[in-house]
RODO-550630 format. One record per atom (N, C-alpha, C): residue in one letter; x negated, z, y. Coordinates in steps of 0.02 Angstrom, whole numbers, padded with zeros to 5 digits, always signed. Each point is the difference from the previous one (the first is absolute). Layout:
AXZY;...
This chain:
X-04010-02119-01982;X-00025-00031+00061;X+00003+00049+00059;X-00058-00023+00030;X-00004+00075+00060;X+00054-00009+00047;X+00001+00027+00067;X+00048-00035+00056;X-00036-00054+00034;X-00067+00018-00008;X-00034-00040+00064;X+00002-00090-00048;X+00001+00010-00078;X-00015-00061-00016;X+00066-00033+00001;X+00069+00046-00021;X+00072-00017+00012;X+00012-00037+00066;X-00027+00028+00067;X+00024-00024+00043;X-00036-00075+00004;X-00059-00001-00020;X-00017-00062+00019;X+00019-00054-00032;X+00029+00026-00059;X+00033-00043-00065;X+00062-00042+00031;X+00043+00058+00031;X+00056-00012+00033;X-00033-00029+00070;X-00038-00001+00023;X-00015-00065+00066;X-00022-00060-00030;X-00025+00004-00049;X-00017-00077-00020;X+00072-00027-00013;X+00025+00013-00027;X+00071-00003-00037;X+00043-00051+00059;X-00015+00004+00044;X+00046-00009+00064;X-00071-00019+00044;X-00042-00020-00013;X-00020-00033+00052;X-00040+00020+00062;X+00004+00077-00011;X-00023+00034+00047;X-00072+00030+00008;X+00004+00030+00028;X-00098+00019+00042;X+00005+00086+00005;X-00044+00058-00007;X+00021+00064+00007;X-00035+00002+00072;X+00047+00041+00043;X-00011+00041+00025;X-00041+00066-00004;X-00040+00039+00024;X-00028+00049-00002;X-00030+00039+00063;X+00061+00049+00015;X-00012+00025+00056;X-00033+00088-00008;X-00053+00021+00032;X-00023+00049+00021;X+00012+00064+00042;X+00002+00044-00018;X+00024+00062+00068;X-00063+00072-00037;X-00006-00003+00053;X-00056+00098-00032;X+00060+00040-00002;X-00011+00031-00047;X+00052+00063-00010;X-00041+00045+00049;X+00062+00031+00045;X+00003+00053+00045;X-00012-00029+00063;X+00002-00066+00014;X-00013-00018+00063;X+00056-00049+00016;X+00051+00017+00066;X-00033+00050+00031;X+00035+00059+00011;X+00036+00017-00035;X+00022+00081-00029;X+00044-00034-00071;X-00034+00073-00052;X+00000+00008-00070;X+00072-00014+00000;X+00041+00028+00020;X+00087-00001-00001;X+00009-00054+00023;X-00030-00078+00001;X-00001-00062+00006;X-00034-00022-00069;X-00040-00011-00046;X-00016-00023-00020;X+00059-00043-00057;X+00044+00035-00010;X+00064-00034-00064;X+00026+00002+00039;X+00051-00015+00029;X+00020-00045+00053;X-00001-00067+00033;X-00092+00002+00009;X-00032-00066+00005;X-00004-00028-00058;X-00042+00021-00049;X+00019-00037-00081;X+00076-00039-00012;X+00044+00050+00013;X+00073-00039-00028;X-00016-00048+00080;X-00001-00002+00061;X+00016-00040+00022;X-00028-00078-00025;X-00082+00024+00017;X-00028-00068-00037;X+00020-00037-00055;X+00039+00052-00049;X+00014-00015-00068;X+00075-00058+00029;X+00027+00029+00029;X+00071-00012+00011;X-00023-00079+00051;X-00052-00014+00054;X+00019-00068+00026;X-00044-00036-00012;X-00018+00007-00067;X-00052-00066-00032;X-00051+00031-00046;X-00044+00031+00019;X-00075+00017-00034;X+00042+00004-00086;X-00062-00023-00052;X+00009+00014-00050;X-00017+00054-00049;X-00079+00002+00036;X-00034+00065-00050;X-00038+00037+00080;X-00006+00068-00012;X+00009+00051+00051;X-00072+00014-00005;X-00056-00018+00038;X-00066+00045+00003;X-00014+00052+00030;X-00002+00084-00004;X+00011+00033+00034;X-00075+00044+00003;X-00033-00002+00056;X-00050+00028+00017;X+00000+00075-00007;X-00067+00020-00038;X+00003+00085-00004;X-00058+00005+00041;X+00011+00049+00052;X-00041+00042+00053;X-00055-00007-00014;X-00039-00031+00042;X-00085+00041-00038;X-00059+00009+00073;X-00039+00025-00003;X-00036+00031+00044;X-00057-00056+00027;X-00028-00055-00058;X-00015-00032+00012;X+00002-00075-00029;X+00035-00035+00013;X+00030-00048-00040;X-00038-00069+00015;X-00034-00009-00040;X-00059-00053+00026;X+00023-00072-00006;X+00042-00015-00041;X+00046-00086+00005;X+00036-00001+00067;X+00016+00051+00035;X+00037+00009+00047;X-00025-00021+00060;X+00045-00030+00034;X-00036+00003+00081;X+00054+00038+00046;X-00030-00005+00056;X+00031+00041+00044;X+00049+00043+00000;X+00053-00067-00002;X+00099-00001-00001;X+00014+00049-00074;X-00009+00006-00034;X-00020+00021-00049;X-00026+00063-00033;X-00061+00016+00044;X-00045+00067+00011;X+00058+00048+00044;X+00041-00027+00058;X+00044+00022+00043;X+00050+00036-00041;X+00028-00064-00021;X+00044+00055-00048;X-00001+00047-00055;X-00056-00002-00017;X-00025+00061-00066;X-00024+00047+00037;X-00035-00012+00065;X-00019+00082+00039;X+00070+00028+00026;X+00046-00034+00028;X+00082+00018+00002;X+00033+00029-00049;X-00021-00045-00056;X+00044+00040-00057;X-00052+00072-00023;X-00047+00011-00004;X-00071+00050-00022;X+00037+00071+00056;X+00008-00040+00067;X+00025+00059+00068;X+00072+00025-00032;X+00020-00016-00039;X+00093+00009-00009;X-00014+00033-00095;X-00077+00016+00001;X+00009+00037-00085;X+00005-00042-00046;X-00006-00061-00007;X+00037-00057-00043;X-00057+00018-00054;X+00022-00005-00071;X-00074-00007-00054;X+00030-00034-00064;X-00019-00013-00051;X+00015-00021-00050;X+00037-00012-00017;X+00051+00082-00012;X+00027+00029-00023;X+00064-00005+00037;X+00005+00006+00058;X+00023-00023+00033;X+00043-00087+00012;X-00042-00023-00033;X+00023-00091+00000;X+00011-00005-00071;X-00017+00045-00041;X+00051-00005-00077;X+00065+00007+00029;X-00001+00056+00030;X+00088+00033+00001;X+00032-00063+00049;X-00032-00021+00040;X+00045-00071+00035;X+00017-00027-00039;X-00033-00019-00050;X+00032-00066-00049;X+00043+00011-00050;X-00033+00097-00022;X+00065+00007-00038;X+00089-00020+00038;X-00012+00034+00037;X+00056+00014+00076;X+00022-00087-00025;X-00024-00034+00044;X+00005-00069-00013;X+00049-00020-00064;X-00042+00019-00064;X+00028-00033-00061;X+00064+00019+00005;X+00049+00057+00036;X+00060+00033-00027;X+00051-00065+00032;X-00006-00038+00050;X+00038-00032-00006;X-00015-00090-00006;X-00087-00012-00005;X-00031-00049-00014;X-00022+00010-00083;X+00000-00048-00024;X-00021+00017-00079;X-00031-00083-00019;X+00011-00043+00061;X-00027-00076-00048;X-00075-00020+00061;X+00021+00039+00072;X-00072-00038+00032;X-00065+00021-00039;X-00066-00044-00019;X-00039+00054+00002;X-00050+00004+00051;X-00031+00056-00023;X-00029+00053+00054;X-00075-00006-00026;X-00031-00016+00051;X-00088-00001-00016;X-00020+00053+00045;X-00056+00030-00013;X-00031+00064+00056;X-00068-00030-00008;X-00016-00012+00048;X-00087-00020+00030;X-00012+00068+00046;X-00073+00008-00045;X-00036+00053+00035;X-00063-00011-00023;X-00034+00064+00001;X-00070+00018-00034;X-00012+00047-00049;X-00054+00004-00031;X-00003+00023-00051;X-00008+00102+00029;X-00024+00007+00033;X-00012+00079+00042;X+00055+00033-00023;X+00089-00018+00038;X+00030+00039-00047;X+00040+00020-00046;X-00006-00068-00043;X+00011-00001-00068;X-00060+00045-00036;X-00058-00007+00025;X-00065+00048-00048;X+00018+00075+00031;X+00028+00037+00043;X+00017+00030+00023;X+00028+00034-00052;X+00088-00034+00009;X+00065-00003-00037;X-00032+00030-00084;X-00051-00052-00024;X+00013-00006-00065;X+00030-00029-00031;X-00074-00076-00014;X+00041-00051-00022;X+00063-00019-00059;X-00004+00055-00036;X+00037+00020-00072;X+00072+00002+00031;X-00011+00059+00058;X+00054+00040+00049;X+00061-00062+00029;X-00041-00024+00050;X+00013-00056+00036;X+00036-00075-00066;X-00035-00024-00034;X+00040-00039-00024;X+00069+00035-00045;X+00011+00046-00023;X+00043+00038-00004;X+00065+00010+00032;X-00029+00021+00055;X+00056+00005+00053;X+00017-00073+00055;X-00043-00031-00016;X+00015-00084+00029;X+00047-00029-00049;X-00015+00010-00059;X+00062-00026-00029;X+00071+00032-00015;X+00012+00071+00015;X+00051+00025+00007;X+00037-00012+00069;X-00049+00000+00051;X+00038-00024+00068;X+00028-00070+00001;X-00036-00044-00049;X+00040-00073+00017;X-00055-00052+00011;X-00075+00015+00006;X-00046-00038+00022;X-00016-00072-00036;X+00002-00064+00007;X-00006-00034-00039;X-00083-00049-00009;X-00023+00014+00054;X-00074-00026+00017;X-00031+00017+00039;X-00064+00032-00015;X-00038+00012+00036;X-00061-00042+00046;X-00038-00001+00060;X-00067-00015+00029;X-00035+00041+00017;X-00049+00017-00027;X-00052+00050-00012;X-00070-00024+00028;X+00001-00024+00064;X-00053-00030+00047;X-00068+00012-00027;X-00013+00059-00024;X-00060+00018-00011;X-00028+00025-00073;X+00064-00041-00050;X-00035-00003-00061;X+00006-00054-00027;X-00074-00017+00003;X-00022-00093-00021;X+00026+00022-00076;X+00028-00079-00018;X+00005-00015-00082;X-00037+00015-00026;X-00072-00010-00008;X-00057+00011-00034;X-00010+00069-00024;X+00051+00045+00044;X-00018+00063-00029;X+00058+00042-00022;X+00062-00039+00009;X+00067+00069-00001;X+00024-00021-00070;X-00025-00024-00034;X+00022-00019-00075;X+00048+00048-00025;X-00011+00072+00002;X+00052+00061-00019;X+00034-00008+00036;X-00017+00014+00086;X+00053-00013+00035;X+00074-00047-00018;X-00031-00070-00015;X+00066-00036-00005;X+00021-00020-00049;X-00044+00066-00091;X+00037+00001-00061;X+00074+00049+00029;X-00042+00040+00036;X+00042+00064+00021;X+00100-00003+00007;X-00031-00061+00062;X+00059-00024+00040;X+00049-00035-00030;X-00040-00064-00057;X+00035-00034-00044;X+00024+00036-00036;X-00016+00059-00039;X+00036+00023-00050;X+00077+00031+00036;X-00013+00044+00093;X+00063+00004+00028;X+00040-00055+00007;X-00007-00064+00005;X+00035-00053+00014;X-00010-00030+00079;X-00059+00026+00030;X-00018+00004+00054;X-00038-00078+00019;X+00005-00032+00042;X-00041-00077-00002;X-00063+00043+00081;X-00077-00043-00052;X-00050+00023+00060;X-00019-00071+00028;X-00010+00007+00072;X+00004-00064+00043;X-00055+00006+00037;X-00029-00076-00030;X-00090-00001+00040;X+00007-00037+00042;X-00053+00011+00044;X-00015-00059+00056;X-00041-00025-00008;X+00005-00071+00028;X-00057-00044-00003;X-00009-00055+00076;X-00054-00008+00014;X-00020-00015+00075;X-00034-00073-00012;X+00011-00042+00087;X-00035-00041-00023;X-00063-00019-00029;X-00069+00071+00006;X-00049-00006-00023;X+00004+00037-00061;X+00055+00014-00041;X-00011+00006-00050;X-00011-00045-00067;X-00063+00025-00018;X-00032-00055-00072;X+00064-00019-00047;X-00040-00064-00056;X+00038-00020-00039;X+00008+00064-00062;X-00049+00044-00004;X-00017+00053-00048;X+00038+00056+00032;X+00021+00009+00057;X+00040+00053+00004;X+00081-00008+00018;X-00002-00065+00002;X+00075-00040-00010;X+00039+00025-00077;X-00079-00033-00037;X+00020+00009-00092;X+00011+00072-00006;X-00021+00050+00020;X+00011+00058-00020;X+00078+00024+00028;X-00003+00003+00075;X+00070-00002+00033;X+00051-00019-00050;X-00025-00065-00019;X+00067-00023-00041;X+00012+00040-00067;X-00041+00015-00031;X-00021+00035-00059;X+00052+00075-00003;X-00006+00034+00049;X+00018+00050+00000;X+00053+00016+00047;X+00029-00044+00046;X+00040+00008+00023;X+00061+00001+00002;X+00054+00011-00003;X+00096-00007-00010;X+00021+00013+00069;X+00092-00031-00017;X+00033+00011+00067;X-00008-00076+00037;X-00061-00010+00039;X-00035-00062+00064;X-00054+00022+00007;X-00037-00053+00004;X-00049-00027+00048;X+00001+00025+00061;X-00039+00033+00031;X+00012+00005+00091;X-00057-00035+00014;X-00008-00057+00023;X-00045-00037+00040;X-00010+00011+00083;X-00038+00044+00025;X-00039+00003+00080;X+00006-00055+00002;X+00028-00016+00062;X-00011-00067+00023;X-00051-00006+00069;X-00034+00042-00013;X-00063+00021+00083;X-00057+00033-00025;X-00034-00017+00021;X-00078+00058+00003;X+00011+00038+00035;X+00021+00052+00003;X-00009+00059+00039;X+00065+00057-00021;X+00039+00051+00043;X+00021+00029-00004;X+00090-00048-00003;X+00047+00061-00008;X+00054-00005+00020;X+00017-00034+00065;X+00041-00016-00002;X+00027-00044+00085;X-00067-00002+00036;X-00062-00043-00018;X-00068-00033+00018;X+00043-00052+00049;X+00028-00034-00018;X+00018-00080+00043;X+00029-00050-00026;X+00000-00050+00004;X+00062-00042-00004;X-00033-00040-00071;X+00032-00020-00036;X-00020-00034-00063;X+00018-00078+00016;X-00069-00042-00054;X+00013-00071-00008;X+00030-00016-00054;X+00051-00009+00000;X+00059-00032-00055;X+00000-00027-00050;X-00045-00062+00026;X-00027-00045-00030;X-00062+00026-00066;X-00048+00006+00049;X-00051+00060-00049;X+00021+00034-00050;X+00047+00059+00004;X+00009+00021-00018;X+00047-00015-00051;X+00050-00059-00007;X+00000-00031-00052;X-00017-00042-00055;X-00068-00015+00054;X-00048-00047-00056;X-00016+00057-00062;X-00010+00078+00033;X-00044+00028-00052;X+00032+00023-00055;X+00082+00008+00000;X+00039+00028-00037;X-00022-00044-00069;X+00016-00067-00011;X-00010-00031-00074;X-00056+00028-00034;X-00062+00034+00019;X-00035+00040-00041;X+00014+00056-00032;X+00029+00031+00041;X+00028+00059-00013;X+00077-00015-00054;X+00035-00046+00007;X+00041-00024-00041;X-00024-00013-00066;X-00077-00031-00025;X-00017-00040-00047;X-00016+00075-00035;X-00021+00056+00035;X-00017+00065-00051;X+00059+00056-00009;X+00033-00008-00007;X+00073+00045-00001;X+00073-00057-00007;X+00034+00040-00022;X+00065-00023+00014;X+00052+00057+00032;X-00025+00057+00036;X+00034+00031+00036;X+00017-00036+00070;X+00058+00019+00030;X+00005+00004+00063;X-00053+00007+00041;X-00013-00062+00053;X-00044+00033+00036;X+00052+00004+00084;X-00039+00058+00028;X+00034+00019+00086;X-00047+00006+00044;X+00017-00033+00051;X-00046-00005+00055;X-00003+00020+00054;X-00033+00058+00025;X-00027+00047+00049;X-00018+00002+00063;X-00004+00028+00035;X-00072+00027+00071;X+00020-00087+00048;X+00023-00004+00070;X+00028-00016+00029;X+00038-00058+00007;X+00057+00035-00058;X+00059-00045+00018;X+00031+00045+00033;X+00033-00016+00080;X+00025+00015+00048;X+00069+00005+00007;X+00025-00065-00024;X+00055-00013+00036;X+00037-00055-00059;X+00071-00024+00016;X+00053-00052-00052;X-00055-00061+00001;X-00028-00029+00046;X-00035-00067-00008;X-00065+00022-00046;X-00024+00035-00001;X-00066-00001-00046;X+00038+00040-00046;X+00046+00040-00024;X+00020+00007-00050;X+00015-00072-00072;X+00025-00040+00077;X+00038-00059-00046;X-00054-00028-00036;X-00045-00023+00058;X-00078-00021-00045;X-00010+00015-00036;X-00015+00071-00004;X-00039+00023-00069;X+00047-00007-00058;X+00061+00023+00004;X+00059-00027-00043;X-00005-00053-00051;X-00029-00078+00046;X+00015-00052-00020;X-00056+00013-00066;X-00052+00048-00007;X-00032-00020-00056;X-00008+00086-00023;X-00002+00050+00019;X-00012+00062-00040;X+00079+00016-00035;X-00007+00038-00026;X+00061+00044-00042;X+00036+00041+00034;X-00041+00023+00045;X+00017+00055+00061;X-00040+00007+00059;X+00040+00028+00042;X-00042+00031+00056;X-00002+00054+00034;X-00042+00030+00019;X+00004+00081+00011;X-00004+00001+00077;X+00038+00044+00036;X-00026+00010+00064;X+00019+00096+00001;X-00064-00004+00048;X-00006+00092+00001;X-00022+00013+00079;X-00053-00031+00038;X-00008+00014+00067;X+00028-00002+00038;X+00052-00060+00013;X+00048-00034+00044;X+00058+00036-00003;X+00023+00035-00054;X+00050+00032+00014;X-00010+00068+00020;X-00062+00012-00022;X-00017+00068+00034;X-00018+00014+00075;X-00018-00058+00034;X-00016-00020+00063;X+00097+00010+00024;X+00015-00040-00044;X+00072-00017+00030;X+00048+00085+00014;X-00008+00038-00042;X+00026+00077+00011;X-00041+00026+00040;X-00063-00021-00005;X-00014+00060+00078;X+00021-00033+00049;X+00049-00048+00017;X-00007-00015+00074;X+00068+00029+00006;X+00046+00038-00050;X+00067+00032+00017;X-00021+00080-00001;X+00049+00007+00027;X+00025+00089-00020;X+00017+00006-00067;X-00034+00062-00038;X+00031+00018-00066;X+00065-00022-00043;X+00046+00026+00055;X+00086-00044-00018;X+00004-00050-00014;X-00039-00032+00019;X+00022-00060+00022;X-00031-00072-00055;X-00057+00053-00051;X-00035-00030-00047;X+00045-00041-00068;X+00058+00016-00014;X+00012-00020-00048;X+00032-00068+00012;X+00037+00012+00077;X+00051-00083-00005;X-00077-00020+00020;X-00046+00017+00029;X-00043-00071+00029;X-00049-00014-00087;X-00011+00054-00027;X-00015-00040-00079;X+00038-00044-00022;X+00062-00015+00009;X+00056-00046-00011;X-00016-00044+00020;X+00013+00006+00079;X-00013-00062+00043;X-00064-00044-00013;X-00056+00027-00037;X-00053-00028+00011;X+00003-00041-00066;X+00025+00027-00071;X-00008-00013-00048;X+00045-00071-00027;X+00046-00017+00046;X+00082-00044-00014;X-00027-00064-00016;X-00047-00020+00073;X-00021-00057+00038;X-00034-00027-00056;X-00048+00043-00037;X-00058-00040-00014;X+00024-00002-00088;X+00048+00032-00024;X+00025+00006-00078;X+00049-00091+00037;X+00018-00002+00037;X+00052-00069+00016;X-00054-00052-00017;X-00056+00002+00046;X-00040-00050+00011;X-00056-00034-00056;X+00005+00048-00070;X-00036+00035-00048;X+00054-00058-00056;X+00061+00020-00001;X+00048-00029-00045;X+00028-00079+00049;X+00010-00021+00054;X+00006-00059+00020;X-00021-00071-00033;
């Protein structure tokens, strides 16, 4: 059993909902990035999504784009956010660790290269924004044979035919967009957005986690009451730029406590 399917094994077990918190590696200095991981790890989050740099990151909005041109200004690359997680594993060994990026530089890397060294650093799932199911078939024999889980997204205008495939080929979760548009777009309907999950339930039996603007402990809780998980990535990235560098890790704390309380209540 992978970590990512362990942990969720162990939240059902008890009743619980995952957490899934976000940070770009290298933002906003590289000698932060594990640090913030163990913190998040340490006041709630369950599974760790860690953004790799990219030049143009098209799921992304703004908050988002900010911090990958920050981390891009500070050298950050690939290769670079392997060695965080290795770093990471030496004294973490049960969170796991997802890396959302794009396909640019993994094709770069060398995809042979790259899953290789993703699984020696500790990587347990990948999001690969820009390789539809329909086509990474090697891709995610590749990964499976590392022990690696690949994680699709699916939107509200996504068909019943690309649901079936999602499900088909996917491990790890479900990541369900919960918005038309980019990253931190705007505020999500709750409601909605739980009506649509039982479809997505009826074609998989993975975990599904739910995405793109949940803000804050009260719409965490929402989405809670019916996804498997919930991811937040803008809001906390909003939330570190409004400190000084230092000052990033207790306020990842501070931000993360509230809404893991309000999540399990």
């Amino acid at each position: 059993m992978s970590r990512i399917a362990g942990r969720f094994a162990e939240l059902k077990a008890v009743g619980r909902k995952a957490l899934i918190m976000f940070v770009t590696a290298g933002d906003p200095a590289p000698s932060l990035t594990v640090p913030l991981m163990h913190a998040l790890a340490e006041s709630g989050a369950d599974i760790l999504e860690i953004g790799v740099p990219f030049s143009d990151p098209m799921a992304d909005g703004p908050v988002i784009q900010r911090a990958s041109e920050r981390a891009l200004k500070h050298g950050v690359g690939l290769s670079d956010v392997l060695h965080s997680v290795s770093s990471f594993r030496k004294q973490n060994s049960k969170t796991p660790v997802v890396l959302m990026g794009y396909a640019n530089p993994i094709e770069a890397m060398g995809v042979e290269k790259f899953v290789a060294a993703a699984k020696a650093a500790g990587v347990d799932g990948l999001i690969v924004v820009d390789y539809p199911p329909e086509e990474c078939g090697p891709f995610v024999e590749l990964c499976g044979k590392a022990g690696i889980d690949c994680i699709f997204l699916l939107a509200p205008t996504s068909t019943d035919a690309r649901i079936i495939e999602v499900a088909r080929v996917a491990s790890g979760f479900v990541y369900y967009v919960s918005l038309r548009g980019v990253t931190g777009a705007g505020h999500i309907d709750s409601d909605e957005v739980l009506a649509r999950l039982p479809k997505i339930r009826a074609a998989t039996r993975l975990p599904v986690g739910v995405g793109f603007g949940i803000r804050d402990a009260e719409s965490a809780r929402r989405i809670s009451r019916g996804a498997d998980a919930v991811v937040i990535a803008s809001r906390l990235i909003q939330e570190l730029e409004a400190v000084p560098p230092a000052q990033a890790v207790e306020c990842a704390r501070a931000f993360v406590k509230p809404i893991r309380e309000a999540m399990d209540a």
